[in-house]
N, C-alpha and C positions, 0 to 999 in steps of 0.2 A: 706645354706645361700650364700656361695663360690657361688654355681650353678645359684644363682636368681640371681643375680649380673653378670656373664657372660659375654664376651665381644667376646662372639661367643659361640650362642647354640650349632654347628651341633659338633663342636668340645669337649665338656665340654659334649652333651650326647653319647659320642661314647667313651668318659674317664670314663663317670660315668657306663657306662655298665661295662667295663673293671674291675673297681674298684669293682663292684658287682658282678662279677666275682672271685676276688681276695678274698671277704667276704665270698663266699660261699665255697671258696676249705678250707679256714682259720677254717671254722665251720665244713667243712668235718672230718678233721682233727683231731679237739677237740673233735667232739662225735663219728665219726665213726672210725677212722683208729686207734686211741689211744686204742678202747676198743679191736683190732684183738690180738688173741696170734699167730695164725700163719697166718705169711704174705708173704710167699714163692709166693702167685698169687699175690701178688703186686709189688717184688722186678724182678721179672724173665720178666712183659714184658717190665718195668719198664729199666732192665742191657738189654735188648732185640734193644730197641730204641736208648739206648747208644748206643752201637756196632754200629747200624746202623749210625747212625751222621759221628761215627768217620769211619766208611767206605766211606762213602759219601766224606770227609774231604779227605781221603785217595785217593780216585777216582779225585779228582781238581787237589790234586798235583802232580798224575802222569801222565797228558796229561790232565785231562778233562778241567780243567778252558782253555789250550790252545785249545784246541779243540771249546768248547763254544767262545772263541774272534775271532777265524778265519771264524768259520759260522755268526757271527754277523757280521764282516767286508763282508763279502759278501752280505750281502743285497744290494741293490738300495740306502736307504735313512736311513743308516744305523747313521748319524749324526745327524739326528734328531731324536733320541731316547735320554731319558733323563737323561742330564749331571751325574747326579749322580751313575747312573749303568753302565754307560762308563767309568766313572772314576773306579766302583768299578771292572768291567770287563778286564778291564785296566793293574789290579795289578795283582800281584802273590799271596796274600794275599788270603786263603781259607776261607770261609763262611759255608760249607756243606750245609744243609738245613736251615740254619738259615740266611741267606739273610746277613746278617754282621758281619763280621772279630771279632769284640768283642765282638759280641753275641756270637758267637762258643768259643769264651773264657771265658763267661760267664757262659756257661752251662758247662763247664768242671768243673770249680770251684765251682759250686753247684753243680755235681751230684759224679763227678770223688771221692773223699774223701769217702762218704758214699756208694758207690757201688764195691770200692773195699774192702772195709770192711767187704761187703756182700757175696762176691765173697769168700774171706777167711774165713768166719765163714762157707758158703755150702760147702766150701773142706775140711773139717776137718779131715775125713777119709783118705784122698787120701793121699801116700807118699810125701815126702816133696818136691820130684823134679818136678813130674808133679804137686804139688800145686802150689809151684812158677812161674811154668811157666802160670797158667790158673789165678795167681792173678794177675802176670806182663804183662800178652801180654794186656791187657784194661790199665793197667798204660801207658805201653809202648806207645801204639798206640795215649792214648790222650795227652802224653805230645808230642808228635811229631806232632799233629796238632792244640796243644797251639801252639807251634813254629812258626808252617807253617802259624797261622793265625796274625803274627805280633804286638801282643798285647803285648804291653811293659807292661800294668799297669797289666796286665794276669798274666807275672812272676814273677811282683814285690809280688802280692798279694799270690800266690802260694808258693813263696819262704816264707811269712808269716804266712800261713797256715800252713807251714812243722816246721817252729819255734814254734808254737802256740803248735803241737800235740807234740813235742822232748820235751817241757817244761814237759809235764806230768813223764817223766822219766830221762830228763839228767841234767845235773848239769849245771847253770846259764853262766858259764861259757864259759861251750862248745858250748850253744847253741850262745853267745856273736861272738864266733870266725865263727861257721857257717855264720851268719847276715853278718859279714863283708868279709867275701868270697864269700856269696852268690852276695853281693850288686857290690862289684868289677866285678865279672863276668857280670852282667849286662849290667853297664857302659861300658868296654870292647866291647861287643857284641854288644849294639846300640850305640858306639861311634857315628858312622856317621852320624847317627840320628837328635844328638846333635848341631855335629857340623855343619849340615846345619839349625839348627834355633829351632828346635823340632815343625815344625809349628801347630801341633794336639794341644800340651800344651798352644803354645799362643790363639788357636781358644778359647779353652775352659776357658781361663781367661776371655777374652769380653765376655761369653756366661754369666759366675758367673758374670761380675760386671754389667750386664745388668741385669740379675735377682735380685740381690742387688737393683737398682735402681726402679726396679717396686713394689719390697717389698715396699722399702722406698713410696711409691708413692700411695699402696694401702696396707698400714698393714695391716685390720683388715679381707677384705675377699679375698685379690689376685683381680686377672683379671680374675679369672675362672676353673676350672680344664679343664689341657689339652689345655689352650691358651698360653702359653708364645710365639711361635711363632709369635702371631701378635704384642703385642707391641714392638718384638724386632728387626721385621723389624726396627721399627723407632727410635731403639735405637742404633741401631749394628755400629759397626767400617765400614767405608768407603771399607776395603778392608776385613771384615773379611769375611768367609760364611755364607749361611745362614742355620740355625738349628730349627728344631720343638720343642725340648726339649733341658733341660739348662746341660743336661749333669752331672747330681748330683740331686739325689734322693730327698736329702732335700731341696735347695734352690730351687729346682720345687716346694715341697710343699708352701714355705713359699712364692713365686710370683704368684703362682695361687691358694690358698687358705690362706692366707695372716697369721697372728702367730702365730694364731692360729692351722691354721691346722698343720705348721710346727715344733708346740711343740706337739699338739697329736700323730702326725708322730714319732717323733725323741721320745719323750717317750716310744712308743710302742715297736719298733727294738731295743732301745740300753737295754733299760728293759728287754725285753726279752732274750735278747744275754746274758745279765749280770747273770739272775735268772739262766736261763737253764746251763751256766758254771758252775754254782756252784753245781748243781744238778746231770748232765750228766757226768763228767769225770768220773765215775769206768764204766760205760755201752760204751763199744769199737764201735757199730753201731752206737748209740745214740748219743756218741761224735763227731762218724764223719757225720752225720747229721747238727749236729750242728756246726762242722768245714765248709761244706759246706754254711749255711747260713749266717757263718760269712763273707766268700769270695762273697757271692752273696752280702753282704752289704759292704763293702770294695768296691768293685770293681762300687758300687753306687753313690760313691763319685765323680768320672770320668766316669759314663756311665748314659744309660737311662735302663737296666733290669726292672725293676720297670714297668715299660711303655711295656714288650713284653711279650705277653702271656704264651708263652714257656719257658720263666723264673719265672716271678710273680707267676703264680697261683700254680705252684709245690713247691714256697718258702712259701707262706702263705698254704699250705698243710703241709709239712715240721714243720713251725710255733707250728699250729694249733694243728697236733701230737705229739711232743715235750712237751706243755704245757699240752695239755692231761691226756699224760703219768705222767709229776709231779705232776697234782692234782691227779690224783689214786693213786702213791703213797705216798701223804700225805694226804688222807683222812682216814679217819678210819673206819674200819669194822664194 
């Protein structure tokens, strides 16, 4: 109904693909990957592609991004290439293959969790020194290009992720005193950030109260899936940027498919996050699965993953397997 209503076809059918896209890995999922007992060819090229990102990540930060802006600066008419990847080419900030800074932060916290997981349960055999090092060197490498790719809300979220998985074993406590060591180092580290204005955090307020206001404007079906950029030309701050999407999973749904869609939405992920906790914590891969999808929806609150391929459709895979797995085993023989 969202889509008949539209206030721009070409955009709402290149969403609605996407989104049927997202349905189809989500049903993969549930009836195919759920029913595998062994999934060694799923996980290997799976930590395969890993590696490779954070290689790539690895390759920016030691010359290659500089190398990429000095050949660009050499063109002729190299200014008129468009502002947004001069600004992104601009920075020191790594992308690897994933075109933006918080996308590569993105895919850390939805894969990084469950693949070293994997990594330790295929070494099991191995002595414990080269285990450590074959489950560390993929931690090591992608928390130093979480780092390298500037995403504040990356380690706020990672830092809760590590709280989330300690709570299974350590005492309220302890994990209370980690939280406020963890949160100080933060501060600390993007002091500077701060103190010139955090201008990322105020973009993304106008983005939210502009999305607010289209909700309010069209509850019951949005402006469309995949439009919020047009009404918000005409809604945006004088000086803010401009943005395709509102930077938050949910209040996209609720301004381009109006409250509906944004209750079906928001029931479905926090439903599912909530059922599968309660389910997953004794199964060590399963949890960090499910650790990972928790950071991929965390980190939806302040991003658009939702909206990029390379994250969606492995989260609703992800989903879809998860839930799977619990209806087998609480069905009966």
């Amino acid at each position: 109904a969202a889509a008949a209503r539209t206030v721009d076809a070409a955009l709402t059918r290149a969403t609605l693909l996407h989104f049927a896209a997202c349905i189809t890995s989500f049903y993969l999922g549930l009836f195919a990957l759920s029913q595998v007992k062994q999934r060694t060819w799923f996980w290997m090229p799976l930590l395969a592609g890993f590696v490779w990102v954070l290689w790539m990540g690895f390759g920016q930060h030691f010359g290659g991004l500089e190398s990429t802006r000095q050949l660009i600066y050499q063109q002729p008419n190299w200014q008129q290439m468009p502002p947004e990847y001069l600004k992104r080419i601009a920075s020191n900030r790594i992308f690897s293959t994933l075109v933006y800074p918080n996308a590569l932060a993105g895919a850390i916290l939805l894969f990084l969790p469950m693949l070293v997981a994997v990594v330790f349960r295929m070494s099991a055999r191995l002595a414990n020194v080269p285990r450590g090092v074959l489950v560390g060197l993929p931690g090591y490498a992608a928390l130093a290009c979480l780092y390298w790719s500037g995403s504040k809300s990356g380690w706020l979220i990672l830092l809760v992720l590590g709280l989330v998985a300690m709570l299974r074993r350590v005492k309220l406590a302890i994990v209370g005193v980690a939280l406020i060591a963890g949160l100080a180092g933060f501060f600390v580290k993007f002091s500077d950030y701060f103190r010139r204005g955090a201008t990322s955090v105020t973009a993304r307020f106008d983005y939210w109260r502009a999305a607010w206001q289209i909700t309010t404007a069209h509850p019951v079906f949005g402006t469309g899936p995949g439009t919020f950029s047009v009404p918000y030309k005409q809604l945006k701050a004088a000086d803010a940027e401009m943005t395709r999407l509102v930077h938050n999973y949910f209040l996209e749904q609720a301004s381009d498919s109006g409250v509906i869609g944004f209750l079906a939405f928001f029931a479905f992920i926090t439903g599912s996050l909530t059922v599968l906790y309660r389910k997953l914590k004794a199964e060590s891969v399963l949890f960090c699965v499910w650790l990972g999808l928790l950071g991929w929806t965390l980190q939806g609150i302040v991003e658009f993953g939702l909206y990029i391929p390379a994250l969606a459709w492995p989260a609703f895979l992800f989903f879809g397997w998860l839930l799977g797995v619990e209806m087998k085993s609480t069905t009966p023989d």
